[in-house]
N, CA and C atoms as an extended XYZ file, in Angstrom:
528
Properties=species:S:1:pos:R:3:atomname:S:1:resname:S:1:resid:I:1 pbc="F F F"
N        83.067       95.768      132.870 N   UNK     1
C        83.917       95.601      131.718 CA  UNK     1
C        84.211       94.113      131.562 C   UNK     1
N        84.241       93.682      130.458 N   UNK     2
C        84.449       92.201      129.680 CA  UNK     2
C        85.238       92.049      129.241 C   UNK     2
N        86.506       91.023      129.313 N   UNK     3
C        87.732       90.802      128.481 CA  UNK     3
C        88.535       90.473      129.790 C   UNK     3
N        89.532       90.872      129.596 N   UNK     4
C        90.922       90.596      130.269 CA  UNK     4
C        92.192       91.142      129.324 C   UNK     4
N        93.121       91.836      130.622 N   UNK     5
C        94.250       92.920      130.326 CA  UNK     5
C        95.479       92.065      131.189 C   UNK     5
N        96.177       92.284      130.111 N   UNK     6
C        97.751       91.624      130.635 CA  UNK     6
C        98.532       92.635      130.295 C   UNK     6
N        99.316       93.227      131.374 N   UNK     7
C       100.126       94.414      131.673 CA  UNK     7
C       101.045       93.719      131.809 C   UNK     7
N       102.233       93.628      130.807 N   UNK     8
C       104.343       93.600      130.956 CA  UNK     8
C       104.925       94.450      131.363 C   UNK     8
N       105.560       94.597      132.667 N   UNK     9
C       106.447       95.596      132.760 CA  UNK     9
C       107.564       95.374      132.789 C   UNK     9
N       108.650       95.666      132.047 N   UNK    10
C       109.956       94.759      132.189 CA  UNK    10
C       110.658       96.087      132.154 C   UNK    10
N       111.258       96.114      133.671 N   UNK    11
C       112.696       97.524      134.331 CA  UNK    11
C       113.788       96.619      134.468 C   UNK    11
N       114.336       96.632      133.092 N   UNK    12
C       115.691       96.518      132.898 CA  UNK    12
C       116.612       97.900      132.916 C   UNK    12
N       117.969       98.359      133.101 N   UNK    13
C       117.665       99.666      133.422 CA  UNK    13
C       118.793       99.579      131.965 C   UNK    13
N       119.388       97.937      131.492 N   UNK    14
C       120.719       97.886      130.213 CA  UNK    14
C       119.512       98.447      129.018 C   UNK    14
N       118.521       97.728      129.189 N   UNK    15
C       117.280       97.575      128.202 CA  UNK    15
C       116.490       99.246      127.894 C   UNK    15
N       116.457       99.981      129.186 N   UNK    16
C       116.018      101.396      128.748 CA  UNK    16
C       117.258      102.298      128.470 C   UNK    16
N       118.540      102.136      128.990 N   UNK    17
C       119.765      102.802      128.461 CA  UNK    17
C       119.264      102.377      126.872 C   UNK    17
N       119.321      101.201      125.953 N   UNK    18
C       119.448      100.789      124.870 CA  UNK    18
C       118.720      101.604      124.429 C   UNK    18
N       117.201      101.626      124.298 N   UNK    19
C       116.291      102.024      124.148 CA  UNK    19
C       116.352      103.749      123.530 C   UNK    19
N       117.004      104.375      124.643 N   UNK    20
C       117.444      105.599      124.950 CA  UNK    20
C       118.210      106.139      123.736 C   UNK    20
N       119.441      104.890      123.802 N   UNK    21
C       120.373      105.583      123.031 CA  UNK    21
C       120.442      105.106      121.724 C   UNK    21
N       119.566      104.648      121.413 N   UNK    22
C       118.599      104.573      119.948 CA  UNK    22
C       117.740      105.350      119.238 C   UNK    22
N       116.873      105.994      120.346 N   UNK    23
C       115.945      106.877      119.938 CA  UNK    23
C       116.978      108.339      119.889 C   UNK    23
N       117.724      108.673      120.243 N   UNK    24
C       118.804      109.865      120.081 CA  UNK    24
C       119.306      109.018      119.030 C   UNK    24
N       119.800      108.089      118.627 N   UNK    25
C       120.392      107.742      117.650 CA  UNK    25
C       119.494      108.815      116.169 C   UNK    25
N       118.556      107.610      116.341 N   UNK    26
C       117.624      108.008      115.216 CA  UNK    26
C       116.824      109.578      115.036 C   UNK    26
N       117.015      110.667      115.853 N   UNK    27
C       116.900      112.094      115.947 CA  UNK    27
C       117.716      112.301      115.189 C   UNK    27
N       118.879      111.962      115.539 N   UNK    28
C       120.197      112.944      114.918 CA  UNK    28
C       120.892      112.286      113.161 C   UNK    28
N       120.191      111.004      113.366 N   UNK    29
C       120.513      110.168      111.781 CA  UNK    29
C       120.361      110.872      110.799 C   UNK    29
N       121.032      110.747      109.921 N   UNK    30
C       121.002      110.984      108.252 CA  UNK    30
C       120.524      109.968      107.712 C   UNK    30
N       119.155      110.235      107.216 N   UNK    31
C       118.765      109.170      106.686 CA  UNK    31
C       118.766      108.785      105.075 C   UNK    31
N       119.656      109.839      104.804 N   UNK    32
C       120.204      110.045      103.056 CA  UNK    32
C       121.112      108.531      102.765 C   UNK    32
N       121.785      108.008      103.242 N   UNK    33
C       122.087      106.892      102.715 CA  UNK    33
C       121.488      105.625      102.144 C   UNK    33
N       120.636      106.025      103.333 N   UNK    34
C       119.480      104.527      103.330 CA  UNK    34
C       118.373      105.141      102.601 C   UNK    34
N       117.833      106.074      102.181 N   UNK    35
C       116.742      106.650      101.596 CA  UNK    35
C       117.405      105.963       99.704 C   UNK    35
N       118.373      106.593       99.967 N   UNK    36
C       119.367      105.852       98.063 CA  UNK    36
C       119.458      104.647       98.220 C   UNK    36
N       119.962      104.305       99.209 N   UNK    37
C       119.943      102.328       99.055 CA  UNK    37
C       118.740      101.686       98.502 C   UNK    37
N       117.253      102.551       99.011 N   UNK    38
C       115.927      102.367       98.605 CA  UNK    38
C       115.921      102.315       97.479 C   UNK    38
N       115.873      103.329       96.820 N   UNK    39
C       115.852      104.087       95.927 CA  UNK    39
C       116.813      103.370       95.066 C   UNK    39
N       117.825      103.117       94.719 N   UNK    40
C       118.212      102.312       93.903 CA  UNK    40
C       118.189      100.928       93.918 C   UNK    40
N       117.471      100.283       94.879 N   UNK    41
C       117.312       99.096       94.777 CA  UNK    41
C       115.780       99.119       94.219 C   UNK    41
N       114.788       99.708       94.396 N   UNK    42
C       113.020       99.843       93.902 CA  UNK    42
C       113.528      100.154       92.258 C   UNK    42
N       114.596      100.826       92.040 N   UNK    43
C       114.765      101.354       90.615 CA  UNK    43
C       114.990      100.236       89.723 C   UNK    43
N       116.078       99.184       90.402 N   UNK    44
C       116.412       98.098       89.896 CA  UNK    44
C       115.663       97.210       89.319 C   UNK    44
N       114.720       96.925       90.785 N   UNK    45
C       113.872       95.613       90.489 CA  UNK    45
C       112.640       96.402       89.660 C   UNK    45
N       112.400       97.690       89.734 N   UNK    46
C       111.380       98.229       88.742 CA  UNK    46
C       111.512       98.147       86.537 C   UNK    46
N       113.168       98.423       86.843 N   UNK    47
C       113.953       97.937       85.478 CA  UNK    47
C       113.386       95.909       85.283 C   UNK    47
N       113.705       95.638       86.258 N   UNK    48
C       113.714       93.928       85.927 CA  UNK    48
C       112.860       93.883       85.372 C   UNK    48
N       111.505       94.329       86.329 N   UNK    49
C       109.964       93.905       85.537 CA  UNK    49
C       109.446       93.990       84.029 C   UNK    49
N       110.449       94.760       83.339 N   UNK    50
C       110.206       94.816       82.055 CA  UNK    50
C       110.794       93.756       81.510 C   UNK    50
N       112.025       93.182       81.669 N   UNK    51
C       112.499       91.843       81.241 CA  UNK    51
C       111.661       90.921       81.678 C   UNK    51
N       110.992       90.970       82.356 N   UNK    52
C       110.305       89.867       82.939 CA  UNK    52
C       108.828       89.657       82.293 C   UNK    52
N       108.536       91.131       82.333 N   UNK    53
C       106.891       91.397       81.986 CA  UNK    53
C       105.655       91.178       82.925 C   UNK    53
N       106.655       91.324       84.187 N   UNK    54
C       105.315       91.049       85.194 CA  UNK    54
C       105.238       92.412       86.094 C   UNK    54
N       104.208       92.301       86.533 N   UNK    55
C       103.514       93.508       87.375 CA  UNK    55
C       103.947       92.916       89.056 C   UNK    55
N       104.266       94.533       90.005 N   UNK    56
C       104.403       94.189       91.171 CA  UNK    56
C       103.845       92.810       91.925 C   UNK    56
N       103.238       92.619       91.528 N   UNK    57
C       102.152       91.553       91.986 CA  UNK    57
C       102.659       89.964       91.711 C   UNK    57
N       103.610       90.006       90.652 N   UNK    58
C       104.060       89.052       90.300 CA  UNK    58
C       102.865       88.253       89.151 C   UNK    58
N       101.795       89.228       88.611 N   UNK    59
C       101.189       88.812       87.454 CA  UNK    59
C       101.836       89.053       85.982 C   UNK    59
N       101.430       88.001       85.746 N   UNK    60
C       102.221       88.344       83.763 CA  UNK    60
C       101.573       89.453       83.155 C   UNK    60
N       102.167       90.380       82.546 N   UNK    61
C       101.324       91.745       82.011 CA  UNK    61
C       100.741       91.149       80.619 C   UNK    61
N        99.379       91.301       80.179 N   UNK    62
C        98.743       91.114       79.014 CA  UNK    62
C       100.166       91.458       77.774 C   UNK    62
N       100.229       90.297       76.418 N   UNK    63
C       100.844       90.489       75.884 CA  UNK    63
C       100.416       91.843       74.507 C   UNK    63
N       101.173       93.038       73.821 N   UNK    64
C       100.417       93.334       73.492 CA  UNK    64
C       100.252       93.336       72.220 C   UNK    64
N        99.893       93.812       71.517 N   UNK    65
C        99.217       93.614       69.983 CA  UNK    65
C       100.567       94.027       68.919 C   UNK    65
N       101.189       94.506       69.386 N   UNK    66
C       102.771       94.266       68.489 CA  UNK    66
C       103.316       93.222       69.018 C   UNK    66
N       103.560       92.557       70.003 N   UNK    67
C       104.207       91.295       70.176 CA  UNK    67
C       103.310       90.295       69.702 C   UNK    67
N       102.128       90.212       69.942 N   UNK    68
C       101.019       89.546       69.035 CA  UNK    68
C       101.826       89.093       67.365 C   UNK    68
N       101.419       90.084       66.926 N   UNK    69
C       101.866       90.125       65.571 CA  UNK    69
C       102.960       90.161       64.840 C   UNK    69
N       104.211       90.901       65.670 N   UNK    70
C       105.428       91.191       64.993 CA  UNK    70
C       106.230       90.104       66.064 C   UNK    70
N       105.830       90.061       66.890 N   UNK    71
C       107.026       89.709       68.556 CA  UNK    71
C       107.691       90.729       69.105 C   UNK    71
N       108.884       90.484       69.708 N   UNK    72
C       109.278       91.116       70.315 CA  UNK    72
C       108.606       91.217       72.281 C   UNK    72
N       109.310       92.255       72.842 N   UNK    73
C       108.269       92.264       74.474 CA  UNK    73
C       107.528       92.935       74.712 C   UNK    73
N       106.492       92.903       75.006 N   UNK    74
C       105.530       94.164       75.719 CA  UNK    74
C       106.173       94.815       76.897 C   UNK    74
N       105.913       96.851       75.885 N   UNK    75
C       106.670       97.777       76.861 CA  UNK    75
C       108.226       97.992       76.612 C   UNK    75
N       108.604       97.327       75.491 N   UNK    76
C       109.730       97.330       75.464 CA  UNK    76
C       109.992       97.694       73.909 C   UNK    76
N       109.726       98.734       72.992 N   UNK    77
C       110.027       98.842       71.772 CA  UNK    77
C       111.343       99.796       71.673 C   UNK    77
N       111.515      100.956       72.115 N   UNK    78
C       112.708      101.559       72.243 CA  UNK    78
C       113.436      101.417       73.323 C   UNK    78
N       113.087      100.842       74.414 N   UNK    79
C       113.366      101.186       75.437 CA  UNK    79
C       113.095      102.365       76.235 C   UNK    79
N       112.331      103.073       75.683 N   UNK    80
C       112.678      104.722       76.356 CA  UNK    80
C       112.058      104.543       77.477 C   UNK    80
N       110.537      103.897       77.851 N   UNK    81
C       109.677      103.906       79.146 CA  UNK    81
C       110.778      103.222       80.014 C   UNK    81
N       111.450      101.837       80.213 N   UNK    82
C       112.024      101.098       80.649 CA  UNK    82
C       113.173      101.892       81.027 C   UNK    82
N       113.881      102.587       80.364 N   UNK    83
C       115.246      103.359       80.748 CA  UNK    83
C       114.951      104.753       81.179 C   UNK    83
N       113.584      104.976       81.278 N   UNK    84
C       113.513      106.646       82.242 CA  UNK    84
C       113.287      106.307       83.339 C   UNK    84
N       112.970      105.174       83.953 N   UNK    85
C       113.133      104.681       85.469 CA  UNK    85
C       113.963      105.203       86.312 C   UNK    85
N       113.482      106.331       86.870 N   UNK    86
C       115.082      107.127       88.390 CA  UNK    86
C       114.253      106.921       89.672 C   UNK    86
N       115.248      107.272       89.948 N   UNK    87
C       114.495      107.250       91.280 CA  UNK    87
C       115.175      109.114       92.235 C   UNK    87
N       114.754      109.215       92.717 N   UNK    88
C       114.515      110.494       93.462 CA  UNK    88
C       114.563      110.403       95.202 C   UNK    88
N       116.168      110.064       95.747 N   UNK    89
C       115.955      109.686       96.706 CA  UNK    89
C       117.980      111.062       97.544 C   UNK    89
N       117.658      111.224       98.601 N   UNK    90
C       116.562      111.677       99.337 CA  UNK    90
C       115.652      112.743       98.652 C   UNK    90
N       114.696      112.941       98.822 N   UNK    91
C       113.737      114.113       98.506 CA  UNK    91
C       114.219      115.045       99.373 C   UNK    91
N       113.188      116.524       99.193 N   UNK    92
C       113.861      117.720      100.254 CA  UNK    92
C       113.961      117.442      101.846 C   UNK    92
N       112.850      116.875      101.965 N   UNK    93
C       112.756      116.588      103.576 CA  UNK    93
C       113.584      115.377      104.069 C   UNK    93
N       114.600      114.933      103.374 N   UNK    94
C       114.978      113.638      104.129 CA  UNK    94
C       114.747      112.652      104.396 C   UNK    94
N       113.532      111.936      104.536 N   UNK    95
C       112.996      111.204      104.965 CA  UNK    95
C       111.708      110.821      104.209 C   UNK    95
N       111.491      110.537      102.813 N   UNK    96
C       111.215      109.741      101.882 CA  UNK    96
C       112.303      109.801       99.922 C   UNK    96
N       111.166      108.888       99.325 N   UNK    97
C       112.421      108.647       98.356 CA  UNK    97
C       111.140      108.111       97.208 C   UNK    97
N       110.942      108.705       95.899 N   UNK    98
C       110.392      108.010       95.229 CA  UNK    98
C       110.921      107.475       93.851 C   UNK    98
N       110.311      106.670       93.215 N   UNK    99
C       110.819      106.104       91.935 CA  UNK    99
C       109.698      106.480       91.017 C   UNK    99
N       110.155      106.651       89.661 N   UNK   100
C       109.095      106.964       88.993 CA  UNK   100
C       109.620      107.202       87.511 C   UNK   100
N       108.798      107.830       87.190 N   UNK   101
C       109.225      108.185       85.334 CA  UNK   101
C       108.466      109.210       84.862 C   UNK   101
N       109.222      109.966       84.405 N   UNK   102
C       108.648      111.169       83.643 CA  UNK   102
C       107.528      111.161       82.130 C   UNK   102
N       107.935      109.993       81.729 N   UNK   103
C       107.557      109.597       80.262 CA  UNK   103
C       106.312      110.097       79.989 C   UNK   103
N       105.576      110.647       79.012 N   UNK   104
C       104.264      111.096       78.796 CA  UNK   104
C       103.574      110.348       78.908 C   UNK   104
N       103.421      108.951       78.615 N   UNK   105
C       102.713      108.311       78.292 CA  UNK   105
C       102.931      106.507       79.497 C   UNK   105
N       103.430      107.021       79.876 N   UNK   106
C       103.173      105.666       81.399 CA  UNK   106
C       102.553      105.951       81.894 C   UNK   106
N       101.359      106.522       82.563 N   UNK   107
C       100.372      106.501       82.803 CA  UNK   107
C        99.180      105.427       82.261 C   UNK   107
N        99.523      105.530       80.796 N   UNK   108
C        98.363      104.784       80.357 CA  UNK   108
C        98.870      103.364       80.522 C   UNK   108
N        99.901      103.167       80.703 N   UNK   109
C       100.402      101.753       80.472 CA  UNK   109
C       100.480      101.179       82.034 C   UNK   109
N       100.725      102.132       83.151 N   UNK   110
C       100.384      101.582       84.526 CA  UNK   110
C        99.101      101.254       84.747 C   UNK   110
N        98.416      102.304       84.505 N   UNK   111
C        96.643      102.184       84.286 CA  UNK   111
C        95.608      101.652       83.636 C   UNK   111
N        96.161      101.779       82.540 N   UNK   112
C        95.498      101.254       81.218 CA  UNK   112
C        94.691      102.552       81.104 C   UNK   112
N        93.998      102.982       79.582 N   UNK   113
C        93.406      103.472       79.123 CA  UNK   113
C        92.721      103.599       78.154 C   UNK   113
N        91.739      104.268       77.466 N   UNK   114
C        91.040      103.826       76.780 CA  UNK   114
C        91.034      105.290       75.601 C   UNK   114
N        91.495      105.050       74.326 N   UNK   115
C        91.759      105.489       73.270 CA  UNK   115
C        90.291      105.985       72.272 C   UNK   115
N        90.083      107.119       72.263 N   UNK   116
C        89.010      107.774       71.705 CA  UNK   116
C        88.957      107.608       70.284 C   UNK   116
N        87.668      107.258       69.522 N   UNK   117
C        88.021      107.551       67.684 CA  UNK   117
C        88.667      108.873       67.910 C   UNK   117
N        89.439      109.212       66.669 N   UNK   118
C        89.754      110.375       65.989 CA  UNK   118
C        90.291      110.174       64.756 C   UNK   118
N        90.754      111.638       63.956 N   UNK   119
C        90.972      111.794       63.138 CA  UNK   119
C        93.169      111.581       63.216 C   UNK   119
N        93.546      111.087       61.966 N   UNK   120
C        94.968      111.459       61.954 CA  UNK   120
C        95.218      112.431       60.744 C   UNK   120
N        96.110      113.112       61.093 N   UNK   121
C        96.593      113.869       59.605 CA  UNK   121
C        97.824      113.891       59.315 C   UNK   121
N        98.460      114.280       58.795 N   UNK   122
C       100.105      114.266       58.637 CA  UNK   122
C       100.316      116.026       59.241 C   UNK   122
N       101.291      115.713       59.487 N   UNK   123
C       102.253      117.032       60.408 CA  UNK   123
C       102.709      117.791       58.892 C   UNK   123
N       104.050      117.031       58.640 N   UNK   124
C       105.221      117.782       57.719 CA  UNK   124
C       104.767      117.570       56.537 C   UNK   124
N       104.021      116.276       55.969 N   UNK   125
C       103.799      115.874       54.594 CA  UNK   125
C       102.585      115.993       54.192 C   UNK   125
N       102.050      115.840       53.236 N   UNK   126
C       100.858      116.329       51.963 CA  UNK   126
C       100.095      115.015       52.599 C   UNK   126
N       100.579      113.933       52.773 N   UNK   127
C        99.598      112.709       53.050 CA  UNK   127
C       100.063      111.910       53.969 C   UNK   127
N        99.954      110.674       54.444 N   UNK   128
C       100.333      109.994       55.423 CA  UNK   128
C       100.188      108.265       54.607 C   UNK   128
N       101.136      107.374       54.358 N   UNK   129
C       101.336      106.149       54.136 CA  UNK   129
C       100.845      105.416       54.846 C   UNK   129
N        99.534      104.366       53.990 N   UNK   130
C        98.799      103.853       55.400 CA  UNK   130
C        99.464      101.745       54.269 C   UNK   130
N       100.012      100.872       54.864 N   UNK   131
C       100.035      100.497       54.461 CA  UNK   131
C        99.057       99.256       54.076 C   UNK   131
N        98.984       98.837       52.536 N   UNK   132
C        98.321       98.320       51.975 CA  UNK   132
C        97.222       99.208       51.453 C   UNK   132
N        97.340      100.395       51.631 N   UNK   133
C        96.115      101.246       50.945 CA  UNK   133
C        96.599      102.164       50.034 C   UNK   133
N        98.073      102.787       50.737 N   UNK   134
C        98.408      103.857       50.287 CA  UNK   134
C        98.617      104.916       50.779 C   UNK   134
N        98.633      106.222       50.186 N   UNK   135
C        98.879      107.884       50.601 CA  UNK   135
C        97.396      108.056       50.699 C   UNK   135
N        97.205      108.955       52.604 N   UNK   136
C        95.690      109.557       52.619 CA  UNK   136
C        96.290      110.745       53.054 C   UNK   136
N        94.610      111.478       52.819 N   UNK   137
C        95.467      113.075       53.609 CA  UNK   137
C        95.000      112.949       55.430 C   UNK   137
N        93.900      112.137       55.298 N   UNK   138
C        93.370      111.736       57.058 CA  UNK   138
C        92.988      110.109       56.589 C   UNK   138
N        93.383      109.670       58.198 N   UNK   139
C        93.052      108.515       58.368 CA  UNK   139
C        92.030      108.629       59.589 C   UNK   139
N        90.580      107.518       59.621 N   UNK   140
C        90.253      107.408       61.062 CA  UNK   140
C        90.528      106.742       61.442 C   UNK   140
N        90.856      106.831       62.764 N   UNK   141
C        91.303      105.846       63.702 CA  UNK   141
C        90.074      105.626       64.769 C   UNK   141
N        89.635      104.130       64.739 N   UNK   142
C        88.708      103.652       65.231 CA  UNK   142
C        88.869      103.979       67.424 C   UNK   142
N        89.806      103.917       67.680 N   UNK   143
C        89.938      103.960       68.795 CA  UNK   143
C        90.431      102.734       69.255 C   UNK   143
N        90.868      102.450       70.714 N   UNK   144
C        90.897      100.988       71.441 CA  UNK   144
C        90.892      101.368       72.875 C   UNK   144
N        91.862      100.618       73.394 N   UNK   145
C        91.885      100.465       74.891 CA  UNK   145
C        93.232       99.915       75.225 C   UNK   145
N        94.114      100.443       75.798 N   UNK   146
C        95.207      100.525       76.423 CA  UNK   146
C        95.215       99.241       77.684 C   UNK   146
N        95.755       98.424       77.886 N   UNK   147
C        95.608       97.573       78.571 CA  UNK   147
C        96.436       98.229       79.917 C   UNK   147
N        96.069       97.512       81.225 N   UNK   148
C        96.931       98.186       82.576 CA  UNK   148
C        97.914       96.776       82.729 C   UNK   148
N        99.263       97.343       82.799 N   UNK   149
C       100.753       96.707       82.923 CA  UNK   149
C       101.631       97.317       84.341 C   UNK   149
N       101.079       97.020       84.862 N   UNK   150
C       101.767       97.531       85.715 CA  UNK   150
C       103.228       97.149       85.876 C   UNK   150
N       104.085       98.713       85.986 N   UNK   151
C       105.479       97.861       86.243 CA  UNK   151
C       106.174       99.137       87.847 C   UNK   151
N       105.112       99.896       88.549 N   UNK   152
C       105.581      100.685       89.835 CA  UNK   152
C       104.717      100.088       90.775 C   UNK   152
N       105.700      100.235       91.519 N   UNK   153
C       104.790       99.094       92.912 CA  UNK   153
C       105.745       98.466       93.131 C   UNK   153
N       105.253       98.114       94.759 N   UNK   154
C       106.061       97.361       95.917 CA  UNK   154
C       106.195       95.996       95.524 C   UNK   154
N       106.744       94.845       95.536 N   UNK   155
C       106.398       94.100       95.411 CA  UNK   155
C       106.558       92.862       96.512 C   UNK   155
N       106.592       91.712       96.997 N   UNK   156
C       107.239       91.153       98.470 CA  UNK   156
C       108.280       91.275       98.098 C   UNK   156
N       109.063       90.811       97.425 N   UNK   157
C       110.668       91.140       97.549 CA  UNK   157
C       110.919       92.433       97.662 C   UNK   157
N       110.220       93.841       96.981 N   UNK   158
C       110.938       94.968       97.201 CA  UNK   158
C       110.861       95.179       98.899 C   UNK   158
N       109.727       94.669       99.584 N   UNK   159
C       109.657       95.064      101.051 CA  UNK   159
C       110.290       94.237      101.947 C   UNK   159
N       110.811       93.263      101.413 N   UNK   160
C       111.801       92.148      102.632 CA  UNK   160
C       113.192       93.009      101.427 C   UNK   160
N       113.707       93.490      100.660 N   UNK   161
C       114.552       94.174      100.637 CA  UNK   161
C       114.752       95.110      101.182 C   UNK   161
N       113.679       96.024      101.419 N   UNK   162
C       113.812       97.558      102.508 CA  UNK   162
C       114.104       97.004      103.489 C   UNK   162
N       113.180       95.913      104.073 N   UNK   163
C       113.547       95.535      105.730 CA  UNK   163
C       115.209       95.140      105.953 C   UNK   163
N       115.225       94.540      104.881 N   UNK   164
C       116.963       94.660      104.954 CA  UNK   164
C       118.145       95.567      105.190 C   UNK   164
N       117.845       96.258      104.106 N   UNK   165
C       118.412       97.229      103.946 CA  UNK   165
C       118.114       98.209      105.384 C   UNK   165
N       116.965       98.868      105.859 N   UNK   166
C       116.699       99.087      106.973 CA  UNK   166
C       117.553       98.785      108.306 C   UNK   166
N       117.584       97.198      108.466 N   UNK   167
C       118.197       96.103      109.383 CA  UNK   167
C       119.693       96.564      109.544 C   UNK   167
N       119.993       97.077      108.044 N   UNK   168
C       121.695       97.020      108.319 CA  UNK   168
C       122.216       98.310      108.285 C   UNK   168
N       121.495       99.397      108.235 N   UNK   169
C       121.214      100.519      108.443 CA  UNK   169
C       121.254      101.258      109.741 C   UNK   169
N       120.508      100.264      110.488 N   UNK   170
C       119.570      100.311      112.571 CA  UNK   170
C       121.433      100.127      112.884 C   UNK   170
N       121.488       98.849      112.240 N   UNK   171
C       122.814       98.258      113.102 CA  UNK   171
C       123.905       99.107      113.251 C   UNK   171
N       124.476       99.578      111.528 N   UNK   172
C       125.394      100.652      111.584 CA  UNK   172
C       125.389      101.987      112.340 C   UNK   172
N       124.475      102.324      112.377 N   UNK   173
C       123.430      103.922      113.045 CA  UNK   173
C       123.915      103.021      114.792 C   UNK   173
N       124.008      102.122      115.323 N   UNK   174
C       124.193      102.115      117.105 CA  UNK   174
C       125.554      101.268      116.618 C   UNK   174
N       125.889      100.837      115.741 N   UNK   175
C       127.275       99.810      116.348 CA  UNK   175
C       127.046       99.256      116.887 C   UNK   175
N       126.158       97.942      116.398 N   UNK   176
C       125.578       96.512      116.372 CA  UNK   176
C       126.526       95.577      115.877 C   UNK   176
């Protein structure tokens, strides 16, 4: 055999008491406090990113074709995607917590997607107002492509925030 092995053994007996009465700590923990501390802090900084317009990553999200033209922010016309942001923390088992959004249509905007020709028609009315043309009874719609914006995801600050949050969590849980 090739290499070399360095074996630590350190019999402290304060150091395996500690040890000990940590790992019973963390058996018997509720980890529902700190699972919401998560959880509303990922919710937070997941809200920011829309003021901001950047993706976990800390990239600027493509601007899009209504802010192009009219202004305003990308992702942000009613607010509705931006304000269904919850988060779901503890889950049944205790011991995770997610954030997310129900919205129909975030998917395409985390992902991006790509928009098929079709036909439009009107629902309630005889025709549909297309402007500068007028009343049609169908319009085609050429299709496009949905650009990917990401605004779910970790980002370095959300994970030196868990470690935090975590940190002061460990401490309270032994009376540190």
């Amino acid at each position: 055999m090739s290499g070399a092995t360095l074996t630590l053994k350190y019999e402290d007996a304060e150091l395996q008491r500690m040890a000990s009465r940590l790992e019973r700590a963390l058996r018997r923990a509720d980890y529902k406090p700190l699972l919401r501390d998560i959880g509303g802090s990922l919710r937070e900084s997941t809200t920011l990113r829309f003021q901001q317009s950047k993706a976990p990553d800390g990239s600027t999200w493509p601007k899009s074709q209504r802010v192009l033209l009219f202004g305003g922010q990308t992702l942000i016309l009613t607010g509705r995607l931006r304000d269904s942001i919850a988060d779901a923390a503890p889950l049944v088992d205790a011991t995770s917590v997610e954030v997310g959004t129900n919205v129909e249509y975030a998917d395409a905007h985390q992902f991006g997607a790509v928009i098929p020709p079709h036909v439009i028609e009107p629902r309630n009315k005889k025709a549909l107002m297309v402007p500068g043309v007028g009343p049609r009874r169908r319009v085609n719609h050429p299709g496009g492509e949905i650009q990917a914006r990401p605004f779910l995801g970790l980002s370095v600050q959300d994970e030196a925030e868990i470690s935090d949050l975590t940190e002061r969590w460990l401490k309270k849980l032994v009376n540190i």
